[in-house]
MDTraj code that builds the backbone (N, CA, C; nanometers):
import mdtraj as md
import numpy as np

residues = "UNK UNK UNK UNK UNK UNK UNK UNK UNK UNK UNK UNK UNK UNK UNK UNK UNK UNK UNK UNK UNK UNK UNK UNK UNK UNK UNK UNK UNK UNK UNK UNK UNK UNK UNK UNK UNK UNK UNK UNK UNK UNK UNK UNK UNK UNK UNK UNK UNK UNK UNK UNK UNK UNK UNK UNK UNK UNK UNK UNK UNK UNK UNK UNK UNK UNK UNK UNK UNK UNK UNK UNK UNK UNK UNK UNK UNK UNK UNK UNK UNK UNK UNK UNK UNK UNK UNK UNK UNK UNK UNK UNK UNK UNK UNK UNK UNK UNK UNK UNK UNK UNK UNK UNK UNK UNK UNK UNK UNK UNK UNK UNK UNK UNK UNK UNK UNK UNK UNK UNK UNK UNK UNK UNK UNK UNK UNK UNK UNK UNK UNK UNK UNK UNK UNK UNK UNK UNK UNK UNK UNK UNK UNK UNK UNK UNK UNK UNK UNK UNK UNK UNK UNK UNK UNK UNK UNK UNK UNK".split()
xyz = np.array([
    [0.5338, 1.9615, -2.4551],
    [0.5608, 1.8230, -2.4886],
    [0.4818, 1.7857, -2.6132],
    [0.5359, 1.6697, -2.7068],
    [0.4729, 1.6476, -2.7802],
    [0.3525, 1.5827, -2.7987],
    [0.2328, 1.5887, -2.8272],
    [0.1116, 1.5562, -2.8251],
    [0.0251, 1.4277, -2.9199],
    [0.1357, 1.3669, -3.0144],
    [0.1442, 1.2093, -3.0775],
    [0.0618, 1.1359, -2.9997],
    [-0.0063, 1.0670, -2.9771],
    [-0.0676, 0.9278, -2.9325],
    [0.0224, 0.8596, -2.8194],
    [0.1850, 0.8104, -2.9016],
    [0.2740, 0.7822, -2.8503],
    [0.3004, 0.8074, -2.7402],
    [0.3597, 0.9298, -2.7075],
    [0.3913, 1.0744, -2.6321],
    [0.2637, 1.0647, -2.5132],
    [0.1418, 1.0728, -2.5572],
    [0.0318, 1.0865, -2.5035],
    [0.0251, 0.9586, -2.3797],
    [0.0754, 0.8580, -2.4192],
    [0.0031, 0.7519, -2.3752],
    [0.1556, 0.7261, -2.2854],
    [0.2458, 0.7761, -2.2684],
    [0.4181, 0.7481, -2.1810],
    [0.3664, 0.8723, -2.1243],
    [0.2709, 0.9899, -2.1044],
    [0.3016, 1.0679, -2.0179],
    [0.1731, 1.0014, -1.9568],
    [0.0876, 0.9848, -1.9562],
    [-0.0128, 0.9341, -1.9171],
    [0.0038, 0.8419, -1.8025],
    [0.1297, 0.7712, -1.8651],
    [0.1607, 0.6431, -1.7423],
    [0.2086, 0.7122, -1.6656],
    [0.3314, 0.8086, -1.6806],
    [0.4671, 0.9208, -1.6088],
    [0.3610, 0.9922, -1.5087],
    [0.2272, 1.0043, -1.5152],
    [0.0720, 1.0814, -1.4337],
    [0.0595, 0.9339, -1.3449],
    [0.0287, 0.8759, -1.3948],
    [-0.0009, 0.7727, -1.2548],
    [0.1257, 0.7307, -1.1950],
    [0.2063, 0.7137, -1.2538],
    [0.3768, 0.6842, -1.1772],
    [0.3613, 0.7728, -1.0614],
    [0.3657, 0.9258, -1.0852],
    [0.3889, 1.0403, -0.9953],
    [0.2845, 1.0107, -0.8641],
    [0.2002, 1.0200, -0.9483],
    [0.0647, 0.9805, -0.8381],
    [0.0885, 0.8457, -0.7318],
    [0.1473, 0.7520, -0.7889],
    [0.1750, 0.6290, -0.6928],
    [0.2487, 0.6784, -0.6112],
    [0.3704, 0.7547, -0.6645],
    [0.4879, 0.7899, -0.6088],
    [0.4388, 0.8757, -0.4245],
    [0.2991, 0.9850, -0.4474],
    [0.2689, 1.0343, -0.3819],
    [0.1973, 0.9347, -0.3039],
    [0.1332, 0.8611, -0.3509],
    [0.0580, 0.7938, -0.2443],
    [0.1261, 0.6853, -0.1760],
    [0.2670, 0.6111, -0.2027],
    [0.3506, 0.5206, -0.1357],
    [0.3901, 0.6163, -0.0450],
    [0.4291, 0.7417, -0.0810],
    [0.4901, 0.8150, 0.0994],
    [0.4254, 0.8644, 0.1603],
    [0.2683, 0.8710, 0.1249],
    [0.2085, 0.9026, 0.2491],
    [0.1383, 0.8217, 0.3334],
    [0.1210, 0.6869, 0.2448],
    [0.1064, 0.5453, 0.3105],
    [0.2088, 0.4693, 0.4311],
    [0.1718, 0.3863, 0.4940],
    [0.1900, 0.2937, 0.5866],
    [0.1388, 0.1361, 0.5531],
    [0.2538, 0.0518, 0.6283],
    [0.1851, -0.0897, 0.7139],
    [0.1521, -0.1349, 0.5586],
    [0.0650, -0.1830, 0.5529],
    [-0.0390, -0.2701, 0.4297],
    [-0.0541, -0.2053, 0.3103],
    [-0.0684, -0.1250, 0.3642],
    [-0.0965, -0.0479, 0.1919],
    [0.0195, 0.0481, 0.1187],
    [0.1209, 0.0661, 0.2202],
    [0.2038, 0.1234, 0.1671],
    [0.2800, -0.0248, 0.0984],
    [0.2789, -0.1331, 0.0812],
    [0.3062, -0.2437, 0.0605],
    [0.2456, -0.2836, -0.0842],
    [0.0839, -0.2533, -0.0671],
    [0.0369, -0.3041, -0.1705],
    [0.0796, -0.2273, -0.2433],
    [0.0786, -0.0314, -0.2733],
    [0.0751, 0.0451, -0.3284],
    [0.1886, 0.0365, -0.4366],
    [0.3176, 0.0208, -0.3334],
    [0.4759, -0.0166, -0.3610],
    [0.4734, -0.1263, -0.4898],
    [0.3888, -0.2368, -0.4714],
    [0.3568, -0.3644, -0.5599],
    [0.2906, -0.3282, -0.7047],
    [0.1989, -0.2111, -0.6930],
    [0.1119, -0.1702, -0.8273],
    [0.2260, -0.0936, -0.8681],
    [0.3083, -0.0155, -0.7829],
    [0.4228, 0.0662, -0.8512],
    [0.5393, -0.0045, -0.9225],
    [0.5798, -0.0691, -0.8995],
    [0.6584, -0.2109, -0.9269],
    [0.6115, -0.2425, -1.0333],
    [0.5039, -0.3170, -1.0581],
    [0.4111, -0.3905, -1.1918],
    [0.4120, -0.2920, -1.2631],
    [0.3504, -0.1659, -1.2680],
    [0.3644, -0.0442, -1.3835],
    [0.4471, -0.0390, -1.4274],
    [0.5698, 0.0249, -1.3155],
    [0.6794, 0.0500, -1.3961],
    [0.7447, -0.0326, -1.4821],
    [0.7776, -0.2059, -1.4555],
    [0.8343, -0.2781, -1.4859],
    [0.7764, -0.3117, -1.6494],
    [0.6543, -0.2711, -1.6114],
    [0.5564, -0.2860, -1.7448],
    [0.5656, -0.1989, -1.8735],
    [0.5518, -0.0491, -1.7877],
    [0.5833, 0.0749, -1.9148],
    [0.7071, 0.0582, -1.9188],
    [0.8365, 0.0378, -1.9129],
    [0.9552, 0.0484, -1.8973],
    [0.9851, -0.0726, -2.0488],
    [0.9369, -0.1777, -1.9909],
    [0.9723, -0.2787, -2.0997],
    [0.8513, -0.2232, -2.2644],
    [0.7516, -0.2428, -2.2559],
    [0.6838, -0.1800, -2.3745],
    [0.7665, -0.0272, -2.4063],
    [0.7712, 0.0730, -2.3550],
    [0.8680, 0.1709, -2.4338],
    [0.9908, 0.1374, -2.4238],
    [1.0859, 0.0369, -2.3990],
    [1.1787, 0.0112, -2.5120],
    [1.1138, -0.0667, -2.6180],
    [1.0387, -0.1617, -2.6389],
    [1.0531, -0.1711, -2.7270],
    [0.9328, -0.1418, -2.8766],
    [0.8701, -0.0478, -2.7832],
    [0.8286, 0.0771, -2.9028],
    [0.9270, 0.1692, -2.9755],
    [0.9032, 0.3154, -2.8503],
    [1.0011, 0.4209, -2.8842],
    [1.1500, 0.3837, -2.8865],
    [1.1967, 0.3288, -2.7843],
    [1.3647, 0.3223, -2.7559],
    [1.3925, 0.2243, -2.9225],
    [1.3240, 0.1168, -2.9112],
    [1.3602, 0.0445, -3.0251],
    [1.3731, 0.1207, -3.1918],
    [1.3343, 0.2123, -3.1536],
    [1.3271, 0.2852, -3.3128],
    [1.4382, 0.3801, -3.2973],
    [1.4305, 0.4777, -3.1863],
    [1.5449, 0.5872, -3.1280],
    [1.6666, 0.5300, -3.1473],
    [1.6852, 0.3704, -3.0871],
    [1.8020, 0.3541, -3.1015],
    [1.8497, 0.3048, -3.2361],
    [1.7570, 0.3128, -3.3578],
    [1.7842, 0.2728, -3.5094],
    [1.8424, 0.4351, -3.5508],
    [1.8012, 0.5211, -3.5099],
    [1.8379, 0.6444, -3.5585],
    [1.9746, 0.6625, -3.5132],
    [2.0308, 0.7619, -3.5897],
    [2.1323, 0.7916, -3.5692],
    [2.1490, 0.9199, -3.4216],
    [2.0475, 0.9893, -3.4599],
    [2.0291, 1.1188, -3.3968],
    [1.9542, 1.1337, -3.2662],
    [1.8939, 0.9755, -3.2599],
    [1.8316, 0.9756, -3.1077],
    [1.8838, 0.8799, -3.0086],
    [1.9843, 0.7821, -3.0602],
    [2.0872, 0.6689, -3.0479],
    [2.1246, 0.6906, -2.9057],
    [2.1746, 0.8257, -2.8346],
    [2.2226, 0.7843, -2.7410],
    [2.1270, 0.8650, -2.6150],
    [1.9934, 0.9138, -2.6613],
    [1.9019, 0.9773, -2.6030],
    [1.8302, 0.8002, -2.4962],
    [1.7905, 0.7295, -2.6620],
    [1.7841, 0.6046, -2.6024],
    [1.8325, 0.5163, -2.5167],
    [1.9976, 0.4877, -2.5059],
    [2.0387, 0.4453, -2.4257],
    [2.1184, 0.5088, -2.3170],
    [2.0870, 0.6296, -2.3153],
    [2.0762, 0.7085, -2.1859],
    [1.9247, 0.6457, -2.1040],
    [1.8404, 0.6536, -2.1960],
    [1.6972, 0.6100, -2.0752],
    [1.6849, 0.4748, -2.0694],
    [1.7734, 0.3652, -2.1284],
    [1.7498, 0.2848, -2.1133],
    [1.8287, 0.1607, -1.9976],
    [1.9446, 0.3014, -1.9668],
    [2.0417, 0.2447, -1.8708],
    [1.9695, 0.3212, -1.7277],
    [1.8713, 0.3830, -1.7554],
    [1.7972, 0.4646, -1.6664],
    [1.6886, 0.3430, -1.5975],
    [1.6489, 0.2759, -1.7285],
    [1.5414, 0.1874, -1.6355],
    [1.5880, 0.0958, -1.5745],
    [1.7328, 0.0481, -1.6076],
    [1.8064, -0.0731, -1.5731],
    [1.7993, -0.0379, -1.3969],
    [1.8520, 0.0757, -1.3758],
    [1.8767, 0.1689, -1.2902],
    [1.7961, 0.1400, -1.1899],
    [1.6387, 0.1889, -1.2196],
    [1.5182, 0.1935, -1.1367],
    [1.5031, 0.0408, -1.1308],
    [1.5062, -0.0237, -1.2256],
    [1.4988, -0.1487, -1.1855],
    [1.5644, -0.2617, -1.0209],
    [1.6931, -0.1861, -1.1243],
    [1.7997, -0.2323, -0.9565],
    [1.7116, -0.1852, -0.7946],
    [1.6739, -0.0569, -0.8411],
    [1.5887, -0.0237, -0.7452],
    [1.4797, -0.0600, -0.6663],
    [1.4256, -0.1151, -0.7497],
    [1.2732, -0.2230, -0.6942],
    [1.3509, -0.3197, -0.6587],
    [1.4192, -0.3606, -0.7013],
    [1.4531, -0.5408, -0.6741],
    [1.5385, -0.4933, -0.4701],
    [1.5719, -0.3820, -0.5026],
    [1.6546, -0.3720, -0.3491],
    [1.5673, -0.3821, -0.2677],
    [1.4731, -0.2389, -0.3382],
    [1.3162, -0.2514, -0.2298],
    [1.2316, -0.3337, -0.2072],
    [1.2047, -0.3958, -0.2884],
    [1.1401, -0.5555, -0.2690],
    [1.2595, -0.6312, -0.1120],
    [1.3423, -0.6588, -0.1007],
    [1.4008, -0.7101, -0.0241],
    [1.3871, -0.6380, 0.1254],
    [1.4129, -0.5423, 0.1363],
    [1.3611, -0.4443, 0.2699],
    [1.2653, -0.4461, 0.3221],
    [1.2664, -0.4331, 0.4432],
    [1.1458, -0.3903, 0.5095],
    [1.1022, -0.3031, 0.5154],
    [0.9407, -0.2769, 0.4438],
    [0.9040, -0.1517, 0.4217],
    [0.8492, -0.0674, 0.5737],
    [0.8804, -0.1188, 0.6355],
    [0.8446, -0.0678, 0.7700],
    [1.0094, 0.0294, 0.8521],
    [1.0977, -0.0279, 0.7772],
    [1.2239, 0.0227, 0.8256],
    [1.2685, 0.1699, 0.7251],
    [1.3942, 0.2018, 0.8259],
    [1.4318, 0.3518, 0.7877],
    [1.4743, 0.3227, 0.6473],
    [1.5552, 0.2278, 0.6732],
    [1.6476, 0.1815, 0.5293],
    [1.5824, 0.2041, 0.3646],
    [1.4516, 0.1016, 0.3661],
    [1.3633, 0.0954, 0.2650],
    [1.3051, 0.2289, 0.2476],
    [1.2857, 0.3328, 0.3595],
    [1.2355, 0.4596, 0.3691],
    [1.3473, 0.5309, 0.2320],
    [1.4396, 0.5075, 0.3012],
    [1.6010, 0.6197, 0.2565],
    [1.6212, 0.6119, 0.1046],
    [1.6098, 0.4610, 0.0521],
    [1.5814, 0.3900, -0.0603],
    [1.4883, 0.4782, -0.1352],
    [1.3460, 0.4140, -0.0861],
    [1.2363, 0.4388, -0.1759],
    [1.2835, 0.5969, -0.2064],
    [1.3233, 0.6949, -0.1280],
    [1.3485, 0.8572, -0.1576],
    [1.4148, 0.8555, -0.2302],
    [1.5301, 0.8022, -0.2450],
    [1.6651, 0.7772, -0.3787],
    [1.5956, 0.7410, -0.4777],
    [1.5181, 0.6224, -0.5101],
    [1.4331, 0.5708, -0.6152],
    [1.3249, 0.6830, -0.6854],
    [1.2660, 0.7334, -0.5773],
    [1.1412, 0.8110, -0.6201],
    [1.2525, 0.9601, -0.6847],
    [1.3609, 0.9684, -0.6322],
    [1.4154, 1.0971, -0.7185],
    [1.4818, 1.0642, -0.8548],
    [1.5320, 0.9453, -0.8175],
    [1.5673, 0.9408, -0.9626],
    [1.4368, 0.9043, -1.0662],
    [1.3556, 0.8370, -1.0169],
    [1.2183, 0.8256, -1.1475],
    [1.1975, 0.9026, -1.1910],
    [1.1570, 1.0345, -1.0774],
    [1.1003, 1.1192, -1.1124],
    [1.1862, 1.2241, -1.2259],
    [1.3305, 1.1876, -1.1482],
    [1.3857, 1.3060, -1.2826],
    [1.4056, 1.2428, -1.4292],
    [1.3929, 1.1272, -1.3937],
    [1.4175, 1.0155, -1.5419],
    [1.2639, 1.0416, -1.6309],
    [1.1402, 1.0256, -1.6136],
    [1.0700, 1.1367, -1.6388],
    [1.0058, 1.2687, -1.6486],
    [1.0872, 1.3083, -1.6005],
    [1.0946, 1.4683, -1.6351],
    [1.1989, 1.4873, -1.7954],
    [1.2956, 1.4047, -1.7938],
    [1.3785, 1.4364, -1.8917],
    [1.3241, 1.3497, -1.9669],
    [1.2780, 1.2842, -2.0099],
    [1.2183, 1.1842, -2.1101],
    [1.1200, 1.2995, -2.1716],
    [1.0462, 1.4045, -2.0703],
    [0.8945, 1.4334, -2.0819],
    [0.9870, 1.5827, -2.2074],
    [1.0669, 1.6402, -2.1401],
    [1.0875, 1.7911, -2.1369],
    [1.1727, 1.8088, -2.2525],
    [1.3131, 1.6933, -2.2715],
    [1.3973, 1.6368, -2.4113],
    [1.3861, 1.5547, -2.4646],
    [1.4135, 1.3940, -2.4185],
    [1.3682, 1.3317, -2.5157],
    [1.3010, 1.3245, -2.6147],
    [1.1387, 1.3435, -2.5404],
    [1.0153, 1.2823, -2.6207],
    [1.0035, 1.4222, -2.7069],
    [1.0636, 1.5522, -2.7213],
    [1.0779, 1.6466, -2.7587],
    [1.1197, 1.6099, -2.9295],
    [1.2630, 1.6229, -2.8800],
    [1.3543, 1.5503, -2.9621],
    [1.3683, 1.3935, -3.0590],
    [1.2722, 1.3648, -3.0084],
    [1.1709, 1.2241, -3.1233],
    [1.0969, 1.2993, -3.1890],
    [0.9804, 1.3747, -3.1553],
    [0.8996, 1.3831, -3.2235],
    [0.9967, 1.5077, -3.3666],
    [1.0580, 1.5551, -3.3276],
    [1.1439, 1.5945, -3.4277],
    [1.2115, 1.5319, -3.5289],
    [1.1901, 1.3697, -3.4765],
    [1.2863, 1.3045, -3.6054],
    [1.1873, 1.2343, -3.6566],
    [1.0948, 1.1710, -3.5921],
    [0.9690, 1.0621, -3.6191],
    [0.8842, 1.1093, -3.7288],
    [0.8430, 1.0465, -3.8090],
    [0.7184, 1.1017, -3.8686],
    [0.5837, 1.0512, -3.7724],
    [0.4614, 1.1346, -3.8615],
    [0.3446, 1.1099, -3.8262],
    [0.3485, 0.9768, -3.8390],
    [0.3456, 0.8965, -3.9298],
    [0.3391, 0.7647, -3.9183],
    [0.3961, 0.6500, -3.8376],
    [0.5586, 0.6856, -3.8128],
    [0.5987, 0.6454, -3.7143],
    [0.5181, 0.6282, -3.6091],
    [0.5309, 0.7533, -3.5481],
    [0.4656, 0.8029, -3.3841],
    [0.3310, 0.6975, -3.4152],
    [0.2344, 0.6798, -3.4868],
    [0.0898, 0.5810, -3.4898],
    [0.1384, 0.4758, -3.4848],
    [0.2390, 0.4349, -3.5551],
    [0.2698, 0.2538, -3.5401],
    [0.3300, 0.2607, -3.3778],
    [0.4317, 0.3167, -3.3490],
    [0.5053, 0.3125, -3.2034],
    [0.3619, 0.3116, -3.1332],
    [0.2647, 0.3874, -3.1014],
    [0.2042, 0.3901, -3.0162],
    [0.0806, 0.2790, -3.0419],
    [0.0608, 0.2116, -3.1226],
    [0.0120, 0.0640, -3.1560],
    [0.0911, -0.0424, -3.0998],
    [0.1797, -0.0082, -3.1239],
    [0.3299, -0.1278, -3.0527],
    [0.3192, -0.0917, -2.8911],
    [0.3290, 0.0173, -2.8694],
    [0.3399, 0.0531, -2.7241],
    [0.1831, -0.0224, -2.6762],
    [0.0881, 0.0055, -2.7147],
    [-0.0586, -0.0286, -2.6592],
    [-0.1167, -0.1587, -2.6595],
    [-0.0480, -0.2074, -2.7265],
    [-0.0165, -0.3834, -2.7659],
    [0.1123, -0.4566, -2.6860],
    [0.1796, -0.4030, -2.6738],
    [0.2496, -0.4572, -2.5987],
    [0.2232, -0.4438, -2.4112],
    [0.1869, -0.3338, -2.4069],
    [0.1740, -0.2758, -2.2282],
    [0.0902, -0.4042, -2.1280],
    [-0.0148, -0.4309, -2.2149],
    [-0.0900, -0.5359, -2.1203],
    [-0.0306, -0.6457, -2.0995],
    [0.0930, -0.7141, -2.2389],
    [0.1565, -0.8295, -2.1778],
    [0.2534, -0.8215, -2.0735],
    [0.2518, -0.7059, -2.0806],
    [0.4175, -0.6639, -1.9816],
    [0.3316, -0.6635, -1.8512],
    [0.2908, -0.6060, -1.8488],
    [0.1736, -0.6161, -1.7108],
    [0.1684, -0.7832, -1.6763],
    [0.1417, -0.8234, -1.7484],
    [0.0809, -0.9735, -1.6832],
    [0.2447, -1.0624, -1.6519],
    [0.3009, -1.0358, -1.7567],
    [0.4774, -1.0236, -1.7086],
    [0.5190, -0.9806, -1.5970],
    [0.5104, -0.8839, -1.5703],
    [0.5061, -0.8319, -1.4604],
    [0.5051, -0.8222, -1.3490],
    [0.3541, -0.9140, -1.3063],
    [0.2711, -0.9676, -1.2136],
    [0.3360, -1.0970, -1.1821],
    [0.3866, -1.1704, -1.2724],
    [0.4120, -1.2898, -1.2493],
    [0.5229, -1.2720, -1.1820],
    [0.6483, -1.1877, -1.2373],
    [0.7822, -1.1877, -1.1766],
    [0.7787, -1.1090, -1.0599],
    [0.8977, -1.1726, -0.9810],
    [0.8902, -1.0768, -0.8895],
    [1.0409, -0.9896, -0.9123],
    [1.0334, -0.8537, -0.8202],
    [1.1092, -0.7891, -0.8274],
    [1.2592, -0.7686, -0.8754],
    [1.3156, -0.7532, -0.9560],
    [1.4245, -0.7755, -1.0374],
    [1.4463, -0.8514, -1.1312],
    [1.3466, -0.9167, -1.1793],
    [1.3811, -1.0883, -1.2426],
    [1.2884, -0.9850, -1.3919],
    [1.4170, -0.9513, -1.4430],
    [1.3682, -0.8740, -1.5829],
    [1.4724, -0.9819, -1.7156],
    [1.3904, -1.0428, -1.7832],
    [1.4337, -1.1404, -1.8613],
    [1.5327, -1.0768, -1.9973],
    [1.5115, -0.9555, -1.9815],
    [1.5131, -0.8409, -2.1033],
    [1.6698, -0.8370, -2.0872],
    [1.7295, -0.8410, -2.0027],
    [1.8535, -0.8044, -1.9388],
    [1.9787, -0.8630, -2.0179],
])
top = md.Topology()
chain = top.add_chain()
for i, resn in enumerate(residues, 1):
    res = top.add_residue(resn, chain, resSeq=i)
    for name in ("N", "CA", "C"):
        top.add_atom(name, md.element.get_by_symbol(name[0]), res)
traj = md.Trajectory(xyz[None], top)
């Protein structure tokens, strides 16, 4: 994978994503609740700052155009996903069956971001690029967070 700042700092999050991911299914009751909630706020958070870092530039190119809105109909995706799970009871089979559908598609939605995409940027990007994107990305992440926090599950204004 490519090793940019950029790059650095979307796999970085894609490391604690995974990690939540592990610790919501081996959780219960309360904390599989809270856990579910920090997973929610992240994602909703990195999702909106890399579009409009990386995706926002990808999709100016000609050559990364539909790399971008392949992942960007991807987050729409996961999105739909929280907003279902938010509604369920995380104590029931249902929200169980869910969260497994959700957690496979994340997970393969970063895997392919990690393995082509972000591959395939750093091939078109310059050095300079990749430093401003990942200034934009690092500047933007904390408002999305507090964005985030405020909304609840599905209520993505971006839409």
């Amino acid at each position: 994978m490519p090793s940019a700042r950029i790059f650095a700092d979307l796999k970085a999050d894609h490391d604690r994503h995974r990690d939540l991911l592990r610790r919501i299914d081996a959780a219960n009751g309360a904390e599989q609740s809270e856990l579910f909630e920090q997973f929610r706020v992240e994602v909703t958070a990195h999702a909106a700052a890399e579009e409009e870092s990386l995706y926002a530039t990808m999709l100016a190119n000609p050559d990364l155009r539909d790399d971008a809105r392949h992942s960007v109909s991807e987050h729409k995706e996961i999105s739909d996903f929280l907003a279902e799970l938010a509604d369920l009871d995380p104590a029931g089979d249902e929200w169980r069956e869910r969260f497994e559908a959700m957690r496979h598609r994340y997970e393969h939605h970063i895997d392919e971001e990690e393995e082509e995409m972000f591959p395939a940027a750093a091939e078109k990007l310059s050095d300079e690029e990749e430093a401003r994107l990942a200034r934009v990305f690092e500047a933007r992440k904390p408002k999305e967070l507090e964005r985030a926090e405020a909304e609840p599950a599905g209520a993505d204004e971006r839409e």
